[in-house]
C-alpha positions as CSV (number, residue, x, y, z in Angstrom):
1,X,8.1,50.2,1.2
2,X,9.8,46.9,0.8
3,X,12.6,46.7,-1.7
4,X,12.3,43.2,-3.3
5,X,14.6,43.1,-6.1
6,X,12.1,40.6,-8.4
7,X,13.4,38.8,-11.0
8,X,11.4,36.9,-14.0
9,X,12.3,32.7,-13.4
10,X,10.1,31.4,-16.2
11,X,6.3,30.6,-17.3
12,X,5.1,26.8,-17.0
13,X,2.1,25.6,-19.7
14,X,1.6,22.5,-17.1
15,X,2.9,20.6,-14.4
16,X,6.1,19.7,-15.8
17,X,7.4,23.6,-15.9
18,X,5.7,24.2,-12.0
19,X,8.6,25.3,-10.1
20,X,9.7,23.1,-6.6
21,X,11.4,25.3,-4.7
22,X,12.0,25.6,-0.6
23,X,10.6,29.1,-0.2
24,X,7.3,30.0,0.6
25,X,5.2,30.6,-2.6
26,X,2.6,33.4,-2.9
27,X,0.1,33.5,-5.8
28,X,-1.8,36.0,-7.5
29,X,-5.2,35.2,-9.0
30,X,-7.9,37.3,-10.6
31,X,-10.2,37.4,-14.0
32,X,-8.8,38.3,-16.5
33,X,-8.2,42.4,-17.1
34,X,-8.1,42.8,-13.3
35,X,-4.6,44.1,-12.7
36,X,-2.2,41.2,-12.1
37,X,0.6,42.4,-14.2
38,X,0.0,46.4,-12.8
39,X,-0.3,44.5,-9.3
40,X,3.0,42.5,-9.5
41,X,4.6,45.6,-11.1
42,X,4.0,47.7,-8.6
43,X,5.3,45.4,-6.0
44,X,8.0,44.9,-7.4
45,X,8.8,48.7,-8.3
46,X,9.5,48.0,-11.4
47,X,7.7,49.4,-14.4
48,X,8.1,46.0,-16.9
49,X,8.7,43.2,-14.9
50,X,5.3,41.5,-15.9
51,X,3.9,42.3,-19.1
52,X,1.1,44.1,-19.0
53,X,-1.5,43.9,-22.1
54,X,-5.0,45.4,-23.0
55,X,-6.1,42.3,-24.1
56,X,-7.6,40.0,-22.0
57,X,-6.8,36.9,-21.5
58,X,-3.8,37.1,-22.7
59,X,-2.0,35.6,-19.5
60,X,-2.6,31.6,-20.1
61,X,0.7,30.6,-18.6
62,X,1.9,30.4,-14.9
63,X,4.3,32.8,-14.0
64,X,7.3,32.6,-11.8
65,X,9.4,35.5,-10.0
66,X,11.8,35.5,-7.4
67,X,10.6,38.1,-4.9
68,X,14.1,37.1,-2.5
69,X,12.2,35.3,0.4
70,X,9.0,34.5,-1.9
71,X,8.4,32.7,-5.2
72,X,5.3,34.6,-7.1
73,X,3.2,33.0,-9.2
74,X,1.0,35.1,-11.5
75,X,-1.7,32.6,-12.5
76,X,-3.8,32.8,-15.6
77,X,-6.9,34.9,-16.1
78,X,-10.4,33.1,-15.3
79,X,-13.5,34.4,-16.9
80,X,-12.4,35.5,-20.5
81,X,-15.6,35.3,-22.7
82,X,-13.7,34.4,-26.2
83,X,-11.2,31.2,-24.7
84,X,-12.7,28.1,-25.7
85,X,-14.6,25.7,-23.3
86,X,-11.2,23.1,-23.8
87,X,-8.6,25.7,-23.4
88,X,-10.6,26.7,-20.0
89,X,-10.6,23.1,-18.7
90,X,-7.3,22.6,-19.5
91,X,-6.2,26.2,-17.7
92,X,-8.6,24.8,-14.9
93,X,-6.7,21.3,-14.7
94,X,-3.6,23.4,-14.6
95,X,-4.7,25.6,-12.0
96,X,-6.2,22.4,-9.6
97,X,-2.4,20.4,-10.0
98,X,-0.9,23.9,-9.2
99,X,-2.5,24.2,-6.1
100,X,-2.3,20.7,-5.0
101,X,1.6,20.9,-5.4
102,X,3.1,24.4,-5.3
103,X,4.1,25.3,-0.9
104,X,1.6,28.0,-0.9
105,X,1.7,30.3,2.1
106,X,-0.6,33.2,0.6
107,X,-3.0,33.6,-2.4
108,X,-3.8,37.4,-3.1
109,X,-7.3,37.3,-5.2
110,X,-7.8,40.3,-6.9
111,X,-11.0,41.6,-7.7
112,X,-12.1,44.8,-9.8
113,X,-13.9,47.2,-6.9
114,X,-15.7,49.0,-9.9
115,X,-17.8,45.8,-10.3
116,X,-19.9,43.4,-8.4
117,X,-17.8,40.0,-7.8
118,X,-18.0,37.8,-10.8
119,X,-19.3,34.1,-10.2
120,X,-15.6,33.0,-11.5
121,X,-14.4,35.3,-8.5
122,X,-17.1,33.8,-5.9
123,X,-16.1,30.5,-7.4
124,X,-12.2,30.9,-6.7
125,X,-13.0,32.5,-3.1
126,X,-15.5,29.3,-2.3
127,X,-12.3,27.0,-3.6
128,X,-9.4,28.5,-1.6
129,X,-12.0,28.3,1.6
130,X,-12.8,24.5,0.5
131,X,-9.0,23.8,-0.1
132,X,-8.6,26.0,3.3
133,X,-6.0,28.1,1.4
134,X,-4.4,31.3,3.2
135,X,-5.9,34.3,1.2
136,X,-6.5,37.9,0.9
137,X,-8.9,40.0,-1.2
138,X,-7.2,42.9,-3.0
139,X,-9.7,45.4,-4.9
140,X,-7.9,46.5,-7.4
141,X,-8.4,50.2,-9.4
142,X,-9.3,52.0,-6.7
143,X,-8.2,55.5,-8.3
144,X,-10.4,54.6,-10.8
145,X,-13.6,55.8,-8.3
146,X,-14.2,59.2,-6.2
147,X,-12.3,58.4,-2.9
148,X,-15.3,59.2,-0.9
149,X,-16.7,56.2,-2.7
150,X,-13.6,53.4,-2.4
151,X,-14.8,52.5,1.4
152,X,-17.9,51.6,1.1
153,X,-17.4,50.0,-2.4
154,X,-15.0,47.6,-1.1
155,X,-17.6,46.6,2.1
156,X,-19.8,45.6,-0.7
157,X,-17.6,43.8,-3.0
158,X,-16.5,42.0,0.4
159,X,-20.2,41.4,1.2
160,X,-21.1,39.8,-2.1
161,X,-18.2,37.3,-1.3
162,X,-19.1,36.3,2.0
163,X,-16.0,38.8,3.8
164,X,-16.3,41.6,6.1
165,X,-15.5,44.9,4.9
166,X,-12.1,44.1,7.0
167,X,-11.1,41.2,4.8
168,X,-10.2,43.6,1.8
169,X,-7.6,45.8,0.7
170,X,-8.8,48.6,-1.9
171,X,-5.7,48.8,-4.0
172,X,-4.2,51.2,-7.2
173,X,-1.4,50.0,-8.6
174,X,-1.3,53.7,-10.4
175,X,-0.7,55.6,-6.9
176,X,0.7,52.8,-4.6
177,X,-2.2,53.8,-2.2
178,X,-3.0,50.1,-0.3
179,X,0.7,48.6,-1.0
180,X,1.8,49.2,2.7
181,X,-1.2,47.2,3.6
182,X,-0.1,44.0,1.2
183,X,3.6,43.6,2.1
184,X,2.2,43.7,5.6
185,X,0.3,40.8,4.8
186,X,2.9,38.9,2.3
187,X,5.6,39.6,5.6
188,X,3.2,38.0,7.9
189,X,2.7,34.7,5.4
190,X,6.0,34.3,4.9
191,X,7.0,34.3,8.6
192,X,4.5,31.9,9.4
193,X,5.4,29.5,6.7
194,X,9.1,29.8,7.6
195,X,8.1,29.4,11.4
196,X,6.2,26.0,10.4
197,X,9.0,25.4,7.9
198,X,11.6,25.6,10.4
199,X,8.7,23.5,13.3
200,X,9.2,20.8,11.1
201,X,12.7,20.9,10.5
202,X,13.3,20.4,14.3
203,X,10.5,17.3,14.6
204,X,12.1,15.6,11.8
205,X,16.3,16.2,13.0
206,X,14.4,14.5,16.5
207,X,12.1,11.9,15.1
């Protein structure tokens, strides 16, 4: 288990509050009630770090902690029912300046495994293909289903997405079961961005 020491930096309404930074920046996206503060909680090993709510929607702010080699950025909900249509194009022209700025070397997209995808969450998978966006698919609340049940629940949630049942990691943030699998992943995207990081550094010092 990786000991991260995360720290809260801040939250950013819009561009002017996105963080620039040199380290690698992984984000964490999902509709809204899908487990991003649980998710970013139990990473961290800390119960309170991200505040967690029963209301959805609640998250409409970007953000920021230091992870020590990785900025997170927990992005807002998509998919609430009761946001208006302008507060959801303005969280959507947020979200599109976010990603065309912010040195991302990972997304995580969570999805509930209890549920067929959403068309918000096959939406944001088609987008981070399109914007050919390193990402993995987390399906979160697994101990919410019989275990003999979790496999083949996430090959379909995968399926419905266009992934093979390889592409996703079932996840509780309750029992920790699937965190292993994650910092494996969130190690591996933050070498290779430091290794490109570091490419570049070397072709610029001899150009």
């Amino acid at each position: 288990m990786a000991n991260y020491n995360a720290q809260f930096i801040r939250s950013a309404a819009d561009e002017s509050g996105f963080i620039t930074s040199d380290k690698p920046m992984i984000c964490v996206s999902g509709k809204s009630n899908v487990g991003k503060s649980s998710f970013i909680n139990m990473l961290a090993n800390r119960k309170k770090l991200a505040k967690t709510s029963n209301t959805p929607g609640r998250t409409r702010l970007v953000n920021y902690f230091d992870f020590g080699d990785f900025i997170l950025a927990d992005l807002p909900g998509y998919g609430y029912a009761q946001v208006s249509k302008t507060e959801k194009e303005r969280w959507g022209k947020t979200l599109e300046r976010f990603f065309e700025v912010a040195p991302i070397c990972l997304v995580i997209a969570l999805v509930d495994i209890r549920h067929d995808p959403t068309d918000d969450d096959k939406t944001m998978i088609k987008y981070l293909y399109a914007k050919r966006l390193p990402f993995i698919l987390v399906a979160t609340k697994s101990d919410k289903l019989p275990k003999t049940k979790i496999k083949p629940q996430a090959a379909t949630v995968a399926s419905k997405l266009g992934l093979s049942a390889g592409d996703v990691i079932a996840l509780s943030s309750m029992s920790g079961a699937g965190r292993e699998s994650v910092e494996k992943e969130i190690e591996k995207a933050v070498n290779i961005f430091n290794t490109k990081d570091s490419d570049q550094g070397i072709t610029d010092e001899n150009g």
